[in-house]
C-alpha positions as CSV (number, residue, x, y, z in Angstrom):
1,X,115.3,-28.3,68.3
2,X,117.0,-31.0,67.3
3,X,117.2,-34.5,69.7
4,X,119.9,-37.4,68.8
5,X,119.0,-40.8,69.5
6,X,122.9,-42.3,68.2
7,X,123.5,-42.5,72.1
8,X,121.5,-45.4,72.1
9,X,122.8,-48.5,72.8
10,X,120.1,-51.1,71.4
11,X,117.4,-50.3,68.8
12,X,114.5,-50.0,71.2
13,X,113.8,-46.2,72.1
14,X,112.5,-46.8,75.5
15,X,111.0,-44.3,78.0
16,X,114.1,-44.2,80.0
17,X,116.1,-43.6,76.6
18,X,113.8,-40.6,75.9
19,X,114.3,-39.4,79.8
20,X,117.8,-39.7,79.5
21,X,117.5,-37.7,75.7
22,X,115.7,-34.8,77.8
23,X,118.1,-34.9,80.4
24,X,121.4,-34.9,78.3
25,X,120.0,-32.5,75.1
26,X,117.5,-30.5,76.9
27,X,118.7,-29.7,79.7
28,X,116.1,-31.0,82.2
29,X,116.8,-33.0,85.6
30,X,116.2,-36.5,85.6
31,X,113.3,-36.2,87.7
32,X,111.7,-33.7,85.4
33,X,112.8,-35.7,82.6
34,X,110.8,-39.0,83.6
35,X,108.1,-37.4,85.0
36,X,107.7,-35.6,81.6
37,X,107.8,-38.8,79.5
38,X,105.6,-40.9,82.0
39,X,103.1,-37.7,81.5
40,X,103.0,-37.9,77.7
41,X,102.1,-41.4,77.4
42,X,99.9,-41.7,80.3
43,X,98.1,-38.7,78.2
44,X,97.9,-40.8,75.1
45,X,97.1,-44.5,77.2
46,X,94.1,-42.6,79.1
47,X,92.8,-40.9,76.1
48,X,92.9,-44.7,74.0
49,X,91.2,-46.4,77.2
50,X,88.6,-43.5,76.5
51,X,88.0,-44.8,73.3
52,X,89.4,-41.8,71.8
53,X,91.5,-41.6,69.1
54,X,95.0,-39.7,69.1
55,X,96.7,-37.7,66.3
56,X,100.6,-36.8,67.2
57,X,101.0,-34.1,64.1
58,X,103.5,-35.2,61.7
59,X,104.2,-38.5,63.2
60,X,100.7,-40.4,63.2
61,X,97.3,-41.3,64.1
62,X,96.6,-44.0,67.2
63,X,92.7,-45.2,66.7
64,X,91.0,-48.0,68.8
65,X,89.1,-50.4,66.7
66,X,86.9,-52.9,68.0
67,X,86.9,-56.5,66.8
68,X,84.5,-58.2,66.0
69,X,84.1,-61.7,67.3
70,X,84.8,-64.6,65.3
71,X,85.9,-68.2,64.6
72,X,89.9,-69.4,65.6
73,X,91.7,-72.4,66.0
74,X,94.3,-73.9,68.0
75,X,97.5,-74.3,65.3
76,X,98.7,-76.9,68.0
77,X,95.2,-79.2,68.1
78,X,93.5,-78.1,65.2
79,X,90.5,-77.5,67.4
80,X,87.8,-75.0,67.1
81,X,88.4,-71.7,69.7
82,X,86.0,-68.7,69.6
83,X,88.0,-65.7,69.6
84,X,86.2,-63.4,71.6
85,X,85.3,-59.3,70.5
86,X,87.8,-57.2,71.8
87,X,88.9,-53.5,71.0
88,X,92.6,-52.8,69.4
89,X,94.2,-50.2,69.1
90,X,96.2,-49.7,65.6
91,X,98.5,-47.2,64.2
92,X,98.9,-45.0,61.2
93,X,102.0,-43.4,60.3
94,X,101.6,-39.5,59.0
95,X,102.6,-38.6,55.3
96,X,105.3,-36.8,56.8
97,X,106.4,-39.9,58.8
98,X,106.2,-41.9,55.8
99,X,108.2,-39.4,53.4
100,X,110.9,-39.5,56.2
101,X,111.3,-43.0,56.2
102,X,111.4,-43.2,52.6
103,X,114.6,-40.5,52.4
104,X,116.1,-42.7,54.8
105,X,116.5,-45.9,52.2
């Protein structure tokens, strides 16, 4: 199955892009549409606030990392700011992903 995202207007795929994708391609209501894309990434947000790690196959790899704390400074002042620990959560693209965007130049 093939989606086509050359209906979009601006370069951002947003969630109501992708509901609107399922609706027109797909086939699904509208109301099945969002509810399907709100379900997918509130899958992937509870699993990161988890502290787990999530692998989409062939697209990438989301992993929290946890910062450590360290030394900053104000660009404006100049002055001193502790940057506090915090956990990130970072993003690698598959090989897959990576080939694909490479064919595409």
């Amino acid at each position: 199955m093939q989606l086509s995202v050359e209906s979009l207007e601006t370069p951002a795929l947003t969630k109501a892009h992708l509901a609107d994708l399922l609706f027109e391609q797909i086939g699904l209501n509208k109301r099945e549409s969002k509810d399907m894309v709100e379900a997918f990434f509130e899958l992937i947000s509870d699993a990161l606030v988890d502290g787990k790690d999530t692998k989409i196959s062939s697209f990438g790899n989301f992993q929290i990392r946890t910062k450590a704390p360290r030394p900053g400074r104000n660009p404006r002042t100049g002055q001193a700011v502790p940057i506090e620990a915090r956990r990130v959560v970072t993003f690698h693209a598959s090989h897959k992903l990576k080939e694909q965007i490479q064919g595409a130049g």
